[in-house]
SESE-82973 format. One record per residue: residue in one letter; x, y, z of N, C-alpha, C, O in turn. Coordinates in nm, 2 decimals. Atoms other than C-alpha are relative to their C-alpha. Example, Ala and Ser with C-alpha at 12.3 -4.5 7.8 and 13.67 -1.06 7.14 Angstrom:
SESE-82973
+------+--------+--------+--------+--------+---------+--------+--------+--------+--------+--------+--------+--------+
: code :  neast : nnorth :    nup : caeast : canorth :   caup :  ceast : cnorth :    cup :  oeast : onorth :    oup :
+------+--------+--------+--------+--------+---------+--------+--------+--------+--------+--------+--------+--------+
:    A :   0.09 :  -0.12 :   0.00 :   1.23 :   -0.45 :   0.78 :   0.09 :   0.12 :   0.00 :   0.19 :   0.12 :   0.07 :
:    S :  -0.09 :  -0.11 :   0.00 :   1.37 :   -0.11 :   0.71 :  -0.08 :   0.11 :   0.08 :  -0.03 :   0.22 :   0.09 :
+------+--------+--------+--------+--------+---------+--------+--------+--------+--------+--------+--------+--------+
END
This chain:
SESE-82973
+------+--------+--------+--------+--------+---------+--------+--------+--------+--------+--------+--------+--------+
: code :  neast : nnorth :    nup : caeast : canorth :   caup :  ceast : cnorth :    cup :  oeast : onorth :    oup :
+------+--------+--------+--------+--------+---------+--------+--------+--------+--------+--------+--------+--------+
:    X :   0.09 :  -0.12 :   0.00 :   0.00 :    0.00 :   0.00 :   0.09 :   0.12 :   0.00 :   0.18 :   0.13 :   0.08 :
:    X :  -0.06 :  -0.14 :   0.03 :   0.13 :    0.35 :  -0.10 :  -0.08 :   0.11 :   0.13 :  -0.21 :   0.11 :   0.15 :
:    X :   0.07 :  -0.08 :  -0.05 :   0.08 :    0.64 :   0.15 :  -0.11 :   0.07 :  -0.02 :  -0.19 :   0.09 :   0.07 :
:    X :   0.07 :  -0.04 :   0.02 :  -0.13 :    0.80 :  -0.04 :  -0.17 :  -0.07 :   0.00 :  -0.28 :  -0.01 :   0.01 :
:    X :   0.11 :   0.07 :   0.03 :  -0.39 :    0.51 :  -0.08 :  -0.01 :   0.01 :   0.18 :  -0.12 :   0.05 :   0.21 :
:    X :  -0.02 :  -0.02 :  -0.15 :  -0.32 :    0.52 :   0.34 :  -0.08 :   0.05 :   0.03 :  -0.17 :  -0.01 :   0.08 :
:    X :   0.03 :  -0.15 :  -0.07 :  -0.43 :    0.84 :   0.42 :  -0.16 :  -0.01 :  -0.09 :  -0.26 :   0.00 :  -0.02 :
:    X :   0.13 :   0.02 :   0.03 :  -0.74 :    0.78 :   0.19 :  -0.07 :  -0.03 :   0.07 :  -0.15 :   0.04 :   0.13 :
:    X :   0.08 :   0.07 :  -0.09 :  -0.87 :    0.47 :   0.36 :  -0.03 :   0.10 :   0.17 :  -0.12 :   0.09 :   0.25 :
:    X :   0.09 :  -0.05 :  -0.13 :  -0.87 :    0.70 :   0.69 :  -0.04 :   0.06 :   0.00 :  -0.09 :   0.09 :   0.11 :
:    X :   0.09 :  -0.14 :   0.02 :  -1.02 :    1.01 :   0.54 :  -0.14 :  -0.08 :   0.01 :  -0.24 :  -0.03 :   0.08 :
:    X :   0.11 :   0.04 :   0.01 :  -1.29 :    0.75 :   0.45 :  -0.04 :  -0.08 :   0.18 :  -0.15 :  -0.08 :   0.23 :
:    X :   0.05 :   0.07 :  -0.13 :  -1.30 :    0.55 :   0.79 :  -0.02 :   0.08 :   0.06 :  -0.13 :   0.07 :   0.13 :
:    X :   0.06 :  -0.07 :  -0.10 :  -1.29 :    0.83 :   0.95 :  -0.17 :   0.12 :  -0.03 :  -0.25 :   0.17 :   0.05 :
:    X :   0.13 :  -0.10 :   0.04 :  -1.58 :    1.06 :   0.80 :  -0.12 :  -0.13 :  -0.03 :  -0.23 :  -0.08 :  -0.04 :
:    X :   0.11 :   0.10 :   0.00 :  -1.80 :    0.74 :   0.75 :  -0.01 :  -0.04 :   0.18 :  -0.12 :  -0.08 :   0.23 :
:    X :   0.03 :   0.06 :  -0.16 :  -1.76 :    0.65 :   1.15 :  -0.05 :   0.14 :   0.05 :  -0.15 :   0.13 :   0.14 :
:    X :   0.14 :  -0.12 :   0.00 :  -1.90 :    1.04 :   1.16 :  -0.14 :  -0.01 :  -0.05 :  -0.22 :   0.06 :   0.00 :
:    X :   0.13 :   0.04 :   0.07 :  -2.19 :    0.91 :   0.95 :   0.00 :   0.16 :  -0.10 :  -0.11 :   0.22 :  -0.11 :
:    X :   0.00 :  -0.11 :   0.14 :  -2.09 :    1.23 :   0.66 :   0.04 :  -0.08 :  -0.12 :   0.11 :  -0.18 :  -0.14 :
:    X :  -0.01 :   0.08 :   0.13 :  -2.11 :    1.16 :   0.32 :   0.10 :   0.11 :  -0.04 :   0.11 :   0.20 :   0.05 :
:    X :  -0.12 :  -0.07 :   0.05 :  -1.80 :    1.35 :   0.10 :  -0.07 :   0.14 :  -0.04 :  -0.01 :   0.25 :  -0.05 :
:    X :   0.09 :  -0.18 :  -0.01 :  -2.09 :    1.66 :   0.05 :   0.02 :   0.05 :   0.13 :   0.04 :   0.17 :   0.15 :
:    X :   0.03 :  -0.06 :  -0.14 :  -2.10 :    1.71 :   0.40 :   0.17 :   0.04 :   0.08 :   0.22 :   0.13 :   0.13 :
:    X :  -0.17 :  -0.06 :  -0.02 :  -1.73 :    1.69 :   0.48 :   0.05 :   0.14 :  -0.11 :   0.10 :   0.24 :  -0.05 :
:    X :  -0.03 :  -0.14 :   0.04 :  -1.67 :    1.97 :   0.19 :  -0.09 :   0.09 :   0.07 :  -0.05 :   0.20 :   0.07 :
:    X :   0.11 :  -0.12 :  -0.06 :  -1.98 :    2.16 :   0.38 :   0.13 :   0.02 :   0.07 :   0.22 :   0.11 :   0.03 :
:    X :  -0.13 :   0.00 :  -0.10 :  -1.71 :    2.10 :   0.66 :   0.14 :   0.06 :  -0.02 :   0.22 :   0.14 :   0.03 :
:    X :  -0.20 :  -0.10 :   0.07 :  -1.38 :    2.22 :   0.51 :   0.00 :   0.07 :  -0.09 :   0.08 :   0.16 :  -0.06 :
:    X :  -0.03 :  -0.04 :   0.09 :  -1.40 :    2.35 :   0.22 :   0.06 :  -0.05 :  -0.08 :   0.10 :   0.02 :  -0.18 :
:    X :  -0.06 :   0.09 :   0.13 :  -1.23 :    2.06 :   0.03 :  -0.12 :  -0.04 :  -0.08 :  -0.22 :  -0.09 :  -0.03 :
:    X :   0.10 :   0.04 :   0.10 :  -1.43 :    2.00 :  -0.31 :  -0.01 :  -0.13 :   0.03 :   0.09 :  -0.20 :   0.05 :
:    X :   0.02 :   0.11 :   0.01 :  -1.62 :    1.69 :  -0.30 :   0.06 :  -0.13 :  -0.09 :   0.09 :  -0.24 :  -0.06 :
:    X :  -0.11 :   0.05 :   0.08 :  -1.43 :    1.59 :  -0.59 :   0.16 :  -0.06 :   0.02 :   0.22 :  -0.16 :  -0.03 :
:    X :  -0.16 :   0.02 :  -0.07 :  -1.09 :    1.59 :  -0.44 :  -0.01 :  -0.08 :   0.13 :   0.06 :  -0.18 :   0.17 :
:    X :   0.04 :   0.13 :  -0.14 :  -1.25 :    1.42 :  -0.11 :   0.02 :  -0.11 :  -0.07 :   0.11 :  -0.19 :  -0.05 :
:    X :   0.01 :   0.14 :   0.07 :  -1.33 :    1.14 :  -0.36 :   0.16 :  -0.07 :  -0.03 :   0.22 :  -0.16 :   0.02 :
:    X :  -0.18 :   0.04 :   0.08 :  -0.95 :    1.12 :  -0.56 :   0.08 :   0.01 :   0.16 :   0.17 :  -0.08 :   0.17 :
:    X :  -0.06 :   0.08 :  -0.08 :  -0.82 :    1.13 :  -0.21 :  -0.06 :  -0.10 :   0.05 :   0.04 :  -0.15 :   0.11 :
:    X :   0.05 :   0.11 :  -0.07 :  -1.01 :    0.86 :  -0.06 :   0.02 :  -0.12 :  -0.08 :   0.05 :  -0.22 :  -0.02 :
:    X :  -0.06 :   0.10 :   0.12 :  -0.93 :    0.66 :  -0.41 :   0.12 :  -0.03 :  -0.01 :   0.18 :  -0.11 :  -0.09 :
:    X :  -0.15 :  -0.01 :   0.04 :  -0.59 :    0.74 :  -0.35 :   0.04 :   0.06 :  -0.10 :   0.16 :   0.06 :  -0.09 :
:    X :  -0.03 :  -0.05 :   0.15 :  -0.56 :    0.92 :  -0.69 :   0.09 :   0.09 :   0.06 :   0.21 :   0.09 :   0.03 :
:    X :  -0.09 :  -0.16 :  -0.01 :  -0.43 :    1.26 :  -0.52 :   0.02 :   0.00 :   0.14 :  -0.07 :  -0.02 :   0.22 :
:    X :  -0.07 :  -0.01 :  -0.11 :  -0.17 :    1.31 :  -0.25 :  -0.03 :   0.17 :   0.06 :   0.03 :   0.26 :   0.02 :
:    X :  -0.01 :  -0.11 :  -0.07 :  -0.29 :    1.61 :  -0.03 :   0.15 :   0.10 :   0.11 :   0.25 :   0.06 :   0.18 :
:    X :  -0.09 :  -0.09 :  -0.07 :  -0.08 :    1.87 :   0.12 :  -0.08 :  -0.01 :   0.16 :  -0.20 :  -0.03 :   0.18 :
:    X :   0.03 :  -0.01 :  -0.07 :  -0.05 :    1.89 :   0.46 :  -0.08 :   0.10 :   0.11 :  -0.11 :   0.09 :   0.23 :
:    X :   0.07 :  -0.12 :   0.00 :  -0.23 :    2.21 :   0.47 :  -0.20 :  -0.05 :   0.03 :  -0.29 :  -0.04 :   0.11 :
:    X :   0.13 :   0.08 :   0.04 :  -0.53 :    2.01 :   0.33 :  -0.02 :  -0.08 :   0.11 :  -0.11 :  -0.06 :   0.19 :
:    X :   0.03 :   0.08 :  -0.14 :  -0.46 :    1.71 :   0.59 :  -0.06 :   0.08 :   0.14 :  -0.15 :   0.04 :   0.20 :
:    X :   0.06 :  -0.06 :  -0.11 :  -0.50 :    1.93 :   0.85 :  -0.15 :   0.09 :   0.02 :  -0.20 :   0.10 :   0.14 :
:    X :   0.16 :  -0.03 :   0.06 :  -0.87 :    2.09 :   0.71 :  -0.04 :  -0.10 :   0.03 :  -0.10 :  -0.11 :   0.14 :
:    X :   0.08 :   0.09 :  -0.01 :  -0.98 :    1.79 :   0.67 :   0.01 :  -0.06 :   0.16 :  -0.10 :  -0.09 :   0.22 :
:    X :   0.02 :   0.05 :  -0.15 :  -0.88 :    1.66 :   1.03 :  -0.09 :   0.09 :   0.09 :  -0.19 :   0.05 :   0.15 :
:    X :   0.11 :  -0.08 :  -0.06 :  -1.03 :    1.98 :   1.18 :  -0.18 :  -0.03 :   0.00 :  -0.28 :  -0.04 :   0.08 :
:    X :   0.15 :   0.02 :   0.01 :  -1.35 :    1.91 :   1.00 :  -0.06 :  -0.15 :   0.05 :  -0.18 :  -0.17 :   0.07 :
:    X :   0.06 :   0.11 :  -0.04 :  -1.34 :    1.55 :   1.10 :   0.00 :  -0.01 :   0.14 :  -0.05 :  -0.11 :   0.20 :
:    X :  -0.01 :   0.01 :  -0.17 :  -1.27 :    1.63 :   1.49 :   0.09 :  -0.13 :   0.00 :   0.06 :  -0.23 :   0.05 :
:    X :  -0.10 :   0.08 :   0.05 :  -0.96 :    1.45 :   1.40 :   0.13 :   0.07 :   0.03 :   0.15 :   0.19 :   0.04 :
:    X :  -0.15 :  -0.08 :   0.02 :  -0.59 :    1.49 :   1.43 :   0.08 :  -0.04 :  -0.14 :   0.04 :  -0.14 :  -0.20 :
:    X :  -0.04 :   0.04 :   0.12 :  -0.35 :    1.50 :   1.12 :   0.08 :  -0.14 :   0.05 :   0.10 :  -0.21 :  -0.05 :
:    X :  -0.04 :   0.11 :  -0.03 :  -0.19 :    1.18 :   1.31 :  -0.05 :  -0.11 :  -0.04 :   0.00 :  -0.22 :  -0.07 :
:    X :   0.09 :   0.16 :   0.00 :  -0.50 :    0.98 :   1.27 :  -0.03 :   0.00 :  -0.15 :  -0.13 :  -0.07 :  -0.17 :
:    X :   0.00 :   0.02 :   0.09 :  -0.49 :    1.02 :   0.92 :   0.11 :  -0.04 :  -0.09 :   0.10 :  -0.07 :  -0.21 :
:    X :  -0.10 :   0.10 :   0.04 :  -0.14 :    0.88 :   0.85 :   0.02 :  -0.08 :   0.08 :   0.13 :  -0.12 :   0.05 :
:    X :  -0.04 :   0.09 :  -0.09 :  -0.13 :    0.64 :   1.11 :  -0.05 :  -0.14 :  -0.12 :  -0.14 :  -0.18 :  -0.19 :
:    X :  -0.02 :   0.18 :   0.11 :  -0.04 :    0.29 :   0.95 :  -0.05 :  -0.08 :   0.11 :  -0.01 :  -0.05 :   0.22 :
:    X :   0.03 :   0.10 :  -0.07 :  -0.22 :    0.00 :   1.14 :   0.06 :  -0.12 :   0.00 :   0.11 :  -0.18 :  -0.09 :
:    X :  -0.13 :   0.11 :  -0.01 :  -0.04 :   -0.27 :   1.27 :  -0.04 :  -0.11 :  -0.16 :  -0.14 :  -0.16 :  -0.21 :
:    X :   0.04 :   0.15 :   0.10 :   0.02 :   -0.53 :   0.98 :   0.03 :   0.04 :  -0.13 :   0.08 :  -0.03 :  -0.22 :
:    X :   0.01 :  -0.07 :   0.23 :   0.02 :   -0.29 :   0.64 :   0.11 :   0.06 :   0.01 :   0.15 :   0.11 :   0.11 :
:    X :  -0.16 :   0.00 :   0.10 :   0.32 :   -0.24 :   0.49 :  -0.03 :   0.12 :  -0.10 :  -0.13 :   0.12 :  -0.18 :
:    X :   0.05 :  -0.13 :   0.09 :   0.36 :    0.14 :   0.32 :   0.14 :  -0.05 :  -0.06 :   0.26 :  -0.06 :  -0.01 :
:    X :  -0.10 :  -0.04 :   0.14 :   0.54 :    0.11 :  -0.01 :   0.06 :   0.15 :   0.00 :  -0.02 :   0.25 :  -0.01 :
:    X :  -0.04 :  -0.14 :   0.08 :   0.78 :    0.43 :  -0.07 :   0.06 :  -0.03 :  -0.12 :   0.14 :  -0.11 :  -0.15 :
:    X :  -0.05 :  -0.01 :   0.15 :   0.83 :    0.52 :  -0.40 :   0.17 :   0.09 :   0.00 :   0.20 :   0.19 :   0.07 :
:    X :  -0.12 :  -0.07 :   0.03 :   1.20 :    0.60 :  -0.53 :  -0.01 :   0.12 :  -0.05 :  -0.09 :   0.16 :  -0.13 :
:    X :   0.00 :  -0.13 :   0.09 :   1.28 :    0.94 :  -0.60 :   0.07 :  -0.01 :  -0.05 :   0.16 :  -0.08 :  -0.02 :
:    X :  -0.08 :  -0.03 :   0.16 :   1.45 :    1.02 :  -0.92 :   0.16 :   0.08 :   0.06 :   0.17 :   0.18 :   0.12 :
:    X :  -0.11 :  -0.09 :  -0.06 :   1.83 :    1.10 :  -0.85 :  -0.02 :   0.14 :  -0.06 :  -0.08 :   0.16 :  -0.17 :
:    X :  -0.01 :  -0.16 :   0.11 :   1.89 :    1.52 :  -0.93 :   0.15 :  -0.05 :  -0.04 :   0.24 :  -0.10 :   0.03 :
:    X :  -0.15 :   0.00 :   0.07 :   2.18 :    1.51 :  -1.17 :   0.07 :   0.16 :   0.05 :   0.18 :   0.19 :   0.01 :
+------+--------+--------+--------+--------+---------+--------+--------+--------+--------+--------+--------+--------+
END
């Protein structure tokens, strides 16, 4: 699992154990429902700017939306040497 697919599954665990649907968390933050979706899909890596919105709005810390659960294994991707 890649960070980013990570930090999805707990935007979604955590705003579904609120009982909000991804309209109601943008009511909440001001992140487009759209972009709720592509992160929760994993598609798009939020800034920590963002992580922290979205924790606010979930009465959340940005902790509990990178916290790895015992057992899952986070892939990092290579960065490209700079020449």
């Amino acid at each position: 699992m890649e960070i980013n697919e990570l930090v999805g599954l707990n935007v979604r665990r955590l705003r579904q154990a609120k009982g909000l649907s991804q309209e109601e968390l943008y009511a909440a933050s001001g992140v487009s429902q759209q972009f709720i979706s592509e992160i929760e899909n994993g598609s798009r890596n939020p800034t920590i700017e963002t992580l922290a919105i979205l924790a606010q709005a979930l009465k959340a810390s940005v902790a509990d939306l990178v916290t790895i659960p015992d057992g899952v294994k986070i892939r990092v991707p290579k960065r490209k040497k700079k020449k």
